[in-house]
C-alpha positions as CSV (number, residue, x, y, z in Angstrom):
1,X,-81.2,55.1,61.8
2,X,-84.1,54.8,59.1
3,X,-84.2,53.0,55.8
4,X,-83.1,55.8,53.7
5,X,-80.3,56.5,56.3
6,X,-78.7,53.2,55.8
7,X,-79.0,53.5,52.0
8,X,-77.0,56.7,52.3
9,X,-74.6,55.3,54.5
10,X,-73.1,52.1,52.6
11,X,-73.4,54.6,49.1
12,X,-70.7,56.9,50.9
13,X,-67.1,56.6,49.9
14,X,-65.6,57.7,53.3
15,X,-68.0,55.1,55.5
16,X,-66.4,51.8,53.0
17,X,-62.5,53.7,52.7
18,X,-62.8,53.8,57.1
19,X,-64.1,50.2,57.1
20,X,-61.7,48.8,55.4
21,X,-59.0,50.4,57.0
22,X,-60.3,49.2,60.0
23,X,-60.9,45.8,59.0
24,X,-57.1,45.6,57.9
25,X,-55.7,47.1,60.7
26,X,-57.9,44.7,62.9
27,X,-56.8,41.8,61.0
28,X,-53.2,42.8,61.6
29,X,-53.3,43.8,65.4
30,X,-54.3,39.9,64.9
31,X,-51.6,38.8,63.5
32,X,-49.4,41.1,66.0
33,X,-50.7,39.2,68.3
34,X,-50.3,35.8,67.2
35,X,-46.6,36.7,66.3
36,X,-45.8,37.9,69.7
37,X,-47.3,34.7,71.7
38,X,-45.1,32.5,68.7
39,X,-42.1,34.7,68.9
40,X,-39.0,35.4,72.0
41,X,-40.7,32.8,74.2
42,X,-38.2,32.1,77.3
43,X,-36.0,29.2,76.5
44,X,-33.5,27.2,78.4
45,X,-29.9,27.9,76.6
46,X,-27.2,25.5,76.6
47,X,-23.4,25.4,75.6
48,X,-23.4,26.6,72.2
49,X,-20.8,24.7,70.5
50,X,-23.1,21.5,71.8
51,X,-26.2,22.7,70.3
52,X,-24.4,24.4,67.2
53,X,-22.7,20.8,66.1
54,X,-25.0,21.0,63.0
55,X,-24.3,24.2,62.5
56,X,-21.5,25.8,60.7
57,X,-21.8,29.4,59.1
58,X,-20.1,31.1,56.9
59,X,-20.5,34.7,57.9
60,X,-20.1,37.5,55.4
61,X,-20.1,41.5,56.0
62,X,-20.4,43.8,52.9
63,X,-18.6,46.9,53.7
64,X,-19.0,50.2,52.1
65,X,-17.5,53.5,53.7
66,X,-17.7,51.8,57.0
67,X,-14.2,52.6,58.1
68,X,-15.8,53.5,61.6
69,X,-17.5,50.0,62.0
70,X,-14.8,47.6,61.3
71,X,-12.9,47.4,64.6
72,X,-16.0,47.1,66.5
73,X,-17.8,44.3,63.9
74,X,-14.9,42.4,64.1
75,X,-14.6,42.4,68.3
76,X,-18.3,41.1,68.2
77,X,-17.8,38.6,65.4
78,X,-14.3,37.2,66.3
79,X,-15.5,36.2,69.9
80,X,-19.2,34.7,68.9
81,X,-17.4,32.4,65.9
82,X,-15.1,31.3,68.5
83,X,-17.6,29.0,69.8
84,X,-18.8,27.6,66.3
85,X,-16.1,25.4,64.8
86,X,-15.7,25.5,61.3
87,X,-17.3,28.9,60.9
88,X,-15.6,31.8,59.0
89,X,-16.3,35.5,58.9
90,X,-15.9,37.3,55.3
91,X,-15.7,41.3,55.4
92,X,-16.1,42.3,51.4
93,X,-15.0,45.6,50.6
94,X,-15.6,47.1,47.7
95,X,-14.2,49.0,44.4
96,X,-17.4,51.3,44.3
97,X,-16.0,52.7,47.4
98,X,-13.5,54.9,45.2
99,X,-16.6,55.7,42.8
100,X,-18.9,56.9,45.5
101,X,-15.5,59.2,46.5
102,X,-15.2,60.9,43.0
103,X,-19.1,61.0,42.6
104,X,-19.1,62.8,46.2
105,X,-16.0,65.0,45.5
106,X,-18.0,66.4,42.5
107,X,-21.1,67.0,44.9
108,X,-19.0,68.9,47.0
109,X,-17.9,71.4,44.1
110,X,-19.5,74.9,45.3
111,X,-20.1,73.6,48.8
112,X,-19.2,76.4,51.3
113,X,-18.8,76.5,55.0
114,X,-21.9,76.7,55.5
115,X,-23.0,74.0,53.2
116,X,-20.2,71.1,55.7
117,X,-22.6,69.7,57.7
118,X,-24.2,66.2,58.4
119,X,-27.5,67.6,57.3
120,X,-26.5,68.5,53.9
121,X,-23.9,65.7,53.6
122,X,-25.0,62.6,55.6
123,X,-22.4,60.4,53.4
124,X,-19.1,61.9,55.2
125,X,-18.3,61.2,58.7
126,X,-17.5,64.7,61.1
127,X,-13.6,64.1,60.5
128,X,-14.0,64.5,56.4
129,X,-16.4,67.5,57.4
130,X,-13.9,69.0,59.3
131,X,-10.9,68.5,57.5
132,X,-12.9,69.8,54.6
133,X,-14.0,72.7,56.5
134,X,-10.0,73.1,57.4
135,X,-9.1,73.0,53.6
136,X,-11.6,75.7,52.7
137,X,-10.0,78.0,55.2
138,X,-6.1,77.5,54.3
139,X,-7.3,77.8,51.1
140,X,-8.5,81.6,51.1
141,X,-11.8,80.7,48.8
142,X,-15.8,80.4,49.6
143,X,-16.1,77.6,48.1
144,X,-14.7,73.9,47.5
145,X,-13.3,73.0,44.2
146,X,-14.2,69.7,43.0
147,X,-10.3,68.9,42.6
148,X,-9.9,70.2,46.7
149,X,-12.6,68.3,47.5
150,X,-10.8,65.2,46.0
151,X,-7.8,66.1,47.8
152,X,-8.8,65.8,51.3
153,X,-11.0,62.5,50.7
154,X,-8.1,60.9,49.3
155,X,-6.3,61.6,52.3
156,X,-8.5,59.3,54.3
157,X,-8.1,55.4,54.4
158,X,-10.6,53.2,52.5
159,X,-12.5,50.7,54.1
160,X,-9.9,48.2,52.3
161,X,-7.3,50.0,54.2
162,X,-9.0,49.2,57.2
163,X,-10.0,46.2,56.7
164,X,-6.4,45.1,55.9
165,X,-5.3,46.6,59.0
166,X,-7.2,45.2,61.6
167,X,-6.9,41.8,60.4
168,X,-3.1,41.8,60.5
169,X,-3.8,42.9,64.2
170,X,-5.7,39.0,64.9
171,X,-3.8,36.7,66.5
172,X,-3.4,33.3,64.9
173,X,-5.9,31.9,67.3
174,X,-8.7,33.6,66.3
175,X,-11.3,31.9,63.7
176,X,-10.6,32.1,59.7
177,X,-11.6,35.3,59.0
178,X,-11.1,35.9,55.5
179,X,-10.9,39.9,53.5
180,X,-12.1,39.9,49.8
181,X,-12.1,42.9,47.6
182,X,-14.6,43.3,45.0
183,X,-13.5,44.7,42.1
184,X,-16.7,45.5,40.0
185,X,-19.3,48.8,41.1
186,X,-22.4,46.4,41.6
187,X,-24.0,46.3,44.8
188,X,-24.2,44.5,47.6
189,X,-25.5,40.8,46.1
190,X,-22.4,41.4,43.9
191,X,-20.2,41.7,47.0
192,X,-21.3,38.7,48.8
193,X,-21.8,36.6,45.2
194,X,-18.0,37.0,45.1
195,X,-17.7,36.1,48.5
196,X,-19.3,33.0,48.2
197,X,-17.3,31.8,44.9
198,X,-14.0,32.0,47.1
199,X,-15.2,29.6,49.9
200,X,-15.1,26.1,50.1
201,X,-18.0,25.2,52.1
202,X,-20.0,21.6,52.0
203,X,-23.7,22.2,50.7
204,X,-25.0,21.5,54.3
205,X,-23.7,24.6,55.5
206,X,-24.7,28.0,55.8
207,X,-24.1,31.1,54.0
208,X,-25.0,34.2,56.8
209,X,-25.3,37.6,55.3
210,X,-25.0,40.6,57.8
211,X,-24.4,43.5,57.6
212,X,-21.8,45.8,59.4
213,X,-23.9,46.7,62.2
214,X,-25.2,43.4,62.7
215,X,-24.9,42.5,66.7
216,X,-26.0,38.1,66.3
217,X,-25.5,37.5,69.7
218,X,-25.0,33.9,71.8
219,X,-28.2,33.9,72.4
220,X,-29.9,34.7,69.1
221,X,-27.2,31.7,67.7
222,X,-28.1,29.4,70.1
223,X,-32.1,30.0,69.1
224,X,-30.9,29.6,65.6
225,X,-29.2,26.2,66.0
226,X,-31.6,24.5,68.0
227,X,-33.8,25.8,65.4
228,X,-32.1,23.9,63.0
229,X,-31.7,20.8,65.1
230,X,-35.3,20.8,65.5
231,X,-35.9,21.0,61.8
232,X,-33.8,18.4,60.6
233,X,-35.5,16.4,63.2
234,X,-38.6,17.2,61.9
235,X,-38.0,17.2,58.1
236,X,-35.1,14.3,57.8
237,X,-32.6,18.0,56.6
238,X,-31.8,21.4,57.8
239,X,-34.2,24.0,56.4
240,X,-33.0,25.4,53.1
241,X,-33.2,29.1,54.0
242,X,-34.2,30.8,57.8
243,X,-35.0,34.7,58.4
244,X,-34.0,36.3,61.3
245,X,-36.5,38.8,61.5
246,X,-35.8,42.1,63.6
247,X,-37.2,44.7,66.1
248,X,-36.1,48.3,65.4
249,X,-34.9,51.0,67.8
250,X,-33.2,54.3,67.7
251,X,-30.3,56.1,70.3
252,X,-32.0,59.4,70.0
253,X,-29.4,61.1,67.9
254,X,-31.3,63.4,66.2
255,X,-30.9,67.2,67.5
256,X,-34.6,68.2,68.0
257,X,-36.8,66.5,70.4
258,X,-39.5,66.2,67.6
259,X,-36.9,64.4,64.8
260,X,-36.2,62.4,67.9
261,X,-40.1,61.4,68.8
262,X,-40.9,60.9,65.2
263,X,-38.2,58.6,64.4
264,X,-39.1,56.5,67.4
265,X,-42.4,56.6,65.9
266,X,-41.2,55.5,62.5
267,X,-39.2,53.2,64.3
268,X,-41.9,51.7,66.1
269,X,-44.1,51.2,63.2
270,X,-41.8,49.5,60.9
271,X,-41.3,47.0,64.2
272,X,-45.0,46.1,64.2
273,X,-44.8,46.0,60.1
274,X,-42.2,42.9,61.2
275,X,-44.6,41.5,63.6
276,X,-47.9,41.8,61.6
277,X,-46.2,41.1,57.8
278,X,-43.0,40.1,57.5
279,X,-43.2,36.8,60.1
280,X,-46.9,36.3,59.6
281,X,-46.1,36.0,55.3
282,X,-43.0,33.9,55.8
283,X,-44.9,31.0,58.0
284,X,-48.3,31.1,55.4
285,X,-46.0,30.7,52.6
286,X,-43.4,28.4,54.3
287,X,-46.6,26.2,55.3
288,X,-47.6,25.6,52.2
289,X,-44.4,25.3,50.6
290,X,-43.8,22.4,53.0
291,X,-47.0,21.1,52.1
292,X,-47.8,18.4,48.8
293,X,-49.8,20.3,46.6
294,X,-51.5,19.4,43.3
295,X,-52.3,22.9,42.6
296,X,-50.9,24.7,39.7
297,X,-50.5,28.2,41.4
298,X,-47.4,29.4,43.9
299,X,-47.4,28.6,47.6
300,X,-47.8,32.8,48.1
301,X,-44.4,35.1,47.7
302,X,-41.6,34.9,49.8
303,X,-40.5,37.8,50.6
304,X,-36.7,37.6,52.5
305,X,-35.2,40.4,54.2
306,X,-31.1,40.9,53.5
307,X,-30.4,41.5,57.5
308,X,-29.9,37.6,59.3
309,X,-30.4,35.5,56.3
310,X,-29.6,32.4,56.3
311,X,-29.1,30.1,52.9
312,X,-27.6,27.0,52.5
313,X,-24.8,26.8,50.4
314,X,-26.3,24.3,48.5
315,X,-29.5,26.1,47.7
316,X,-27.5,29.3,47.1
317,X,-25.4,27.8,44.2
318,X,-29.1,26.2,42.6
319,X,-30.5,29.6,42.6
320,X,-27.6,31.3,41.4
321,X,-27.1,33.5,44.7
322,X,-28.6,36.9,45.0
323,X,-29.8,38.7,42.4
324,X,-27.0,41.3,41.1
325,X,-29.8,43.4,38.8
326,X,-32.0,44.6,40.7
327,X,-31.4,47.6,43.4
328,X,-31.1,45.7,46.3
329,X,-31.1,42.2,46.3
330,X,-33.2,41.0,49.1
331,X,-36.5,40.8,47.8
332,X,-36.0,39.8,44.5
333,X,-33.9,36.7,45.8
334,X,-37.1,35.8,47.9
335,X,-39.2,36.1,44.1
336,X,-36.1,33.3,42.8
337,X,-37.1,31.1,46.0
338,X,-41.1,31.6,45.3
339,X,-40.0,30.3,41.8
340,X,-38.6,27.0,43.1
341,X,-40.7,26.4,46.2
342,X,-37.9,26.7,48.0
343,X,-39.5,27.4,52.7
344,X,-38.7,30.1,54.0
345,X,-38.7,29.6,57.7
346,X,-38.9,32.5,60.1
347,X,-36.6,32.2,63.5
348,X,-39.4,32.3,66.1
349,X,-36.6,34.5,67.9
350,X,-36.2,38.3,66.8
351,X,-32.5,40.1,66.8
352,X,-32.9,44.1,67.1
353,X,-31.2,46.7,64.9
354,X,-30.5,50.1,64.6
355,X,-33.3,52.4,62.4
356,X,-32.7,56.2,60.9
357,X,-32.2,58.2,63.7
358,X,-32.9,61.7,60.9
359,X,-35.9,62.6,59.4
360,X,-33.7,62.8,55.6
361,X,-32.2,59.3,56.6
362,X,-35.6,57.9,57.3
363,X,-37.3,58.8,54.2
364,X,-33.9,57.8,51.9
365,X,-34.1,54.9,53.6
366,X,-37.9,53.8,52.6
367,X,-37.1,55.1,49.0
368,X,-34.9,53.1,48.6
369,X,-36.4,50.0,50.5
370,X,-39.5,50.8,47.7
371,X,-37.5,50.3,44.7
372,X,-37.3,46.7,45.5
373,X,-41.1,46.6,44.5
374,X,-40.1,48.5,41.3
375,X,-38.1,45.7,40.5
376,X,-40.9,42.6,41.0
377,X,-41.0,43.2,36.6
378,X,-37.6,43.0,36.4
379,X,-37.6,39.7,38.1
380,X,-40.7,38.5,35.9
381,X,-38.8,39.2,33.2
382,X,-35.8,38.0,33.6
383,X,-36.0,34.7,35.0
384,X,-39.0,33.7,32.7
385,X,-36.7,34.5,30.2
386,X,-34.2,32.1,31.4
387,X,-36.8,29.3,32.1
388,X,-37.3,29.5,36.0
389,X,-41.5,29.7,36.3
390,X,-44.2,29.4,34.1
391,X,-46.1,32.8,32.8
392,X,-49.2,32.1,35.6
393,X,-46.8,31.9,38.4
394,X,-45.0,35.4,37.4
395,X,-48.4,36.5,37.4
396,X,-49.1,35.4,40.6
397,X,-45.9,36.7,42.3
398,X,-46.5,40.5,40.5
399,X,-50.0,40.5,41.7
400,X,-48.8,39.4,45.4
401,X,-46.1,42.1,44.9
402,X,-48.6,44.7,43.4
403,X,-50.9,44.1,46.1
404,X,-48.5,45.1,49.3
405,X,-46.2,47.6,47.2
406,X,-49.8,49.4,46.8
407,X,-50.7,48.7,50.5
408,X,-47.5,50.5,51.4
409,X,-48.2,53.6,49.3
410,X,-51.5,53.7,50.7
411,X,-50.5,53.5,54.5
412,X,-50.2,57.0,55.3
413,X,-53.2,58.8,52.8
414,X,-55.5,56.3,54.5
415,X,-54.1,56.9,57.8
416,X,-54.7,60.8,57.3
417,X,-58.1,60.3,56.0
418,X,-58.8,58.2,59.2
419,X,-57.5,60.9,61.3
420,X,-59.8,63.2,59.5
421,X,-63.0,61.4,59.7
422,X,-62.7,60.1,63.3
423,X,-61.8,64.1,64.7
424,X,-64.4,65.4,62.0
425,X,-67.2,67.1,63.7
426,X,-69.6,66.5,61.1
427,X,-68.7,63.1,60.5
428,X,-71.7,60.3,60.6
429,X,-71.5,58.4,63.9
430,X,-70.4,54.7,62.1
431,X,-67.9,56.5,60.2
432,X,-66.3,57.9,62.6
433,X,-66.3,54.9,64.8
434,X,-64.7,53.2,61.5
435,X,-62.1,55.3,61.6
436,X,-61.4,55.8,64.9
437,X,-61.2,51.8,65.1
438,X,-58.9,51.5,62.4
439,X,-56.3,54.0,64.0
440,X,-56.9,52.4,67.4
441,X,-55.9,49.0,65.6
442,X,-52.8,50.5,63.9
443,X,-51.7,52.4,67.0
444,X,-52.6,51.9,70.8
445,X,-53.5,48.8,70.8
446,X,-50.2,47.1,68.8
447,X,-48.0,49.5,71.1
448,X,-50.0,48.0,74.5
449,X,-49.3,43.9,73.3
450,X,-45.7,45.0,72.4
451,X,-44.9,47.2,75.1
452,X,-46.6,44.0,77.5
453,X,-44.8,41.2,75.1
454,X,-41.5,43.3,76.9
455,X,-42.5,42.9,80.2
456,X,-43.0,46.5,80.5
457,X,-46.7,47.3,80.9
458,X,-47.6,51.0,79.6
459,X,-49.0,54.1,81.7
460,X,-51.9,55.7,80.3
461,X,-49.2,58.5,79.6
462,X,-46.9,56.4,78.4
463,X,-49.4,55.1,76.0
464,X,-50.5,58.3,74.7
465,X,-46.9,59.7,73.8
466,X,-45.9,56.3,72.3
467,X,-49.5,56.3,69.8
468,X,-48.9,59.7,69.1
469,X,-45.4,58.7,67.9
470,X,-46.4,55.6,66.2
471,X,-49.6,57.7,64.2
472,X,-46.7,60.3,63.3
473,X,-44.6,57.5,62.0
474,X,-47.5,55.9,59.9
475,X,-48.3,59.3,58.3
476,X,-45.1,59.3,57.3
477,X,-44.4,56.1,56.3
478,X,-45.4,56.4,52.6
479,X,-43.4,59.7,51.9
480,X,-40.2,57.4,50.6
481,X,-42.0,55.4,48.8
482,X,-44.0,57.9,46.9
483,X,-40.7,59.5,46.0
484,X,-39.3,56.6,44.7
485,X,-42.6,56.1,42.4
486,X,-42.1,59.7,41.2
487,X,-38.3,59.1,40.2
488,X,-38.9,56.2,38.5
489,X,-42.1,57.5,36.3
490,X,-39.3,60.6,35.9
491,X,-36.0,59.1,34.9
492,X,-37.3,55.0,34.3
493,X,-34.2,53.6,35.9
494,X,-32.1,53.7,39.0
495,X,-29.0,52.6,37.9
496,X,-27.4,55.4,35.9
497,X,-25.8,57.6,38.6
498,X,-24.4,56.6,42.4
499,X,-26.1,57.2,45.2
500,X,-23.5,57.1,48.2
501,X,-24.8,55.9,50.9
502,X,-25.2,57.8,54.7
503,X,-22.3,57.1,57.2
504,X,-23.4,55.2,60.3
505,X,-23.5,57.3,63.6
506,X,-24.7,55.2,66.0
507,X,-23.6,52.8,68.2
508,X,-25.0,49.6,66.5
509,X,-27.9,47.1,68.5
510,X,-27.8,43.8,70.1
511,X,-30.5,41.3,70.4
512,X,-30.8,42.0,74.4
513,X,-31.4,45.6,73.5
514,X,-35.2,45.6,74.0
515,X,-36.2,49.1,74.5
516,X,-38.1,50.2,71.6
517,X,-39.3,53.7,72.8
């Protein structure tokens, strides 16, 4: 290429966009890779009460319309505390349950027969939609009343009702496990805040917050106390807060082969998003926080994930538990920790959960995941306000936040553009090689290490349809997000009206479940 060719090249918008795609996507099939040689490595288990001796958790489930999940949560739970003296297991229902029925009742108002179905109505399980659908009928109209739709949802039990039931079904035996009711509308954080102010745990142990779904299995516990042992070794105390980061996989629920493949994709890509951000974030800033440091800024932003975490009660009650004003609470209580230094350290062992197995789940799902990084000035805020940080160190933490909230939103325009330029026919030679190694970064080769990280080396077939599904997940990965940016420049808040949440139709995950396709 001549003089004037070069010149032309680095002056073109599309040759520096494809580079630095690629030079990010490169840097995190990098970090993919270091995560996977870290994390799941085989290790010799033991007896776990031996290796659990320092351990004791106190285990709490926030419930929401999860009548479903109860029975089953508690037949895993019940078993696996068995073997961990001391522990308890908390469910915490809640009095926004009856809200989110009244708020749903006056949804319903208008609904025809038509309109009962788990598209249109996610939050219902299939016996409200039919018992619904059967109250229509007797009723002779062609369309639910808000007062008829009231009727029949009262005539289900609450999760409280449930709740109550099935402990009174546990024999004596069985571990302390404990039902509080929460009588306010906040969210989760609120339910396990008043969780926590009932127990009477010693400051060495461990608040656990799970959720309903949540499948911690022997193994995953006895990775997690040995983890422990070996920090207290190490450190002279047990770690003040550990992640259990997770893997994500669907049950292929979805009723079209291409919801199906997509969500698998989606699926797929928010795994890799755990391998190359999440763990790689939490060890950088748990490093430094460990380290002495005369420097006045923050050790980088801890950013704490509200499946499998892990607090000591101690550090809970100093931080004032999880944030109750934000959204969601996960986040924003990893901000608090940034505030006070407090590590972070991420389980070199990975659980696996269930991910939205419906194209409308998926994308409620990442809007609402967003809104957490609507919150980051919230945070600032507040907790300057009430003394915890000095100005530079908010300052710090919102451009931190800024800086991946704006990555996220960007994943799927620069993803497209990629696409673009490397299948462009009349797209320069080094931009289209740019491109094409920037979706190569993000897709096959990530896939390849994971799908070899399994034990389960890939076909050439097998890698094509599992790219394919990956690049479809990453165009769509910052549709909820963007729609969570346009609500809040519309409305500027997301706390004046409920938003029931989606009823859970799949069989939940277990840490063994390894199959991400």
């Amino acid at each position: 290429m001549n003089t004037r060719g070069y010149k032309s090249l680095w002056r073109s918008p599309a040759w520096w966009i494809a580079a630095s795609v690629a030079g990010r996507n490169v840097n995190g099939l990098r970090q993919v890779r270091r995560t996977l040689a870290w994390a799941d490595r085989p290790a010799p288990t033991g007896n776990l009460k031996a290796l659990a001796e320092p351990m004791v958790l106190h285990v709490i489930v926030p419930v929401l319309r999860e009548q479903q999940q109860i029975a089953a949560a508690l037949a895993w739970f019940v078993p696996v505390l068995r073997d961990l003296p001391s522990s308890t297991l908390t469910l915490v229902t809640t009095a926004r349950e009856e809200a989110e029925r009244h708020h749903l009742a006056a949804r319903l108002a208008g609904a025809t027969a038509a309109d009962l179905t788990v598209e249109r109505f996610p939050q219902l399980t299939c016996d409200e939609l039919t018992a619904l659908g059967a109250a229509l009928t007797a009723a002779g109209e062609g369309s639910l009343t808000g007062a008829l739709a009231a009727e029949v949802l009262s005539g289900f039990p609450t999760t409280a009702d449930v709740v109550t039931a099935e402990l009174a079904r546990l024999p004596q035996s069985d571990p302390l496990v404990r039902h509080v009711h929460y009588r306010g509308d906040e969210r989760k954080a609120a339910q396990v805040n008043a969780a926590v102010e009932q127990l009477a745990a010693a400051g060495q142990e461990y608040i656990a917050v799970y959720d309903v779904d949540s499948r911690p299995s022997r193994e995953l516990l006895e990775r997690t106390a040995a983890f422990l042992a070996r920090r207290r070794a190490d450190d002279g105390e047990l770690p003040s807060v550990v992640q259990q980061s997770a893997r994500f996989t669907t049950q292929g629920a979805a009723s079209t082969w291409w919801e199906r493949s997509l969500c698998r994709g989606a699926a797929r890509a928010q795994t890799l998003w755990t391998l190359r951000r999440e763990i790689p974030n939490l060890r950088r800033y748990t490093d430094a926080a460990r380290r002495p440091h005369t420097s006045s800024g923050l050790p980088g932003l801890a950013q704490t994930v509200g499946h499998g975490l892990l607090v000591r009660m101690d550090v809970f009650r100093k931080v004032g538990g999880l944030p109750t004003f934000t959204v969601l609470d996960d986040v924003a209580f990893g901000y608090r920790l940034t505030l006070d230094g407090i590590p972070v350290d991420s389980l070199p062992f990975t659980t696996t959960v269930p991910a939205a197995e419906n194209v409308s789940e998926l994308l409620a799902q990442s809007e609402r995941w967003f809104q957490s990084y609507l919150d980051y000035p919230q945070c600032a805020a507040r907790w300057h306000a009430e003394g915890h940080g000095r100005r530079r160190d908010h300052a710090a933490a919102l451009t931190i936040g800024a800086y991946r909230g704006m990555a996220w939103l960007l994943v799927s325009p620069a993803t497209a553009l990629c696409l673009t330029l490397a299948l462009g026919p009349r797209t320069r030679l080094p931009v289209q090689a740019a491109a094409a190694t920037a979706l190569w970064a993000a897709t096959v080769a990530p896939v390849r290490a994971l799908a070899a990280a399994e034990g389960r080396p890939l076909t050439g077939r097998e890698t094509a349809a599992r790219s394919a599904e990956t690049l479809a997940g990453l165009l769509l990965k910052s549709v909820g997000p963007l729609t969570a940016l346009g609500r809040w420049a519309v409305t500027g808040t997301r706390h004046t009206a409920l938003a029931p949440k989606s009823n859970r139709r799949t069989a939940p995950s277990t840490t063994t479940d390894r199959e991400f396709a």
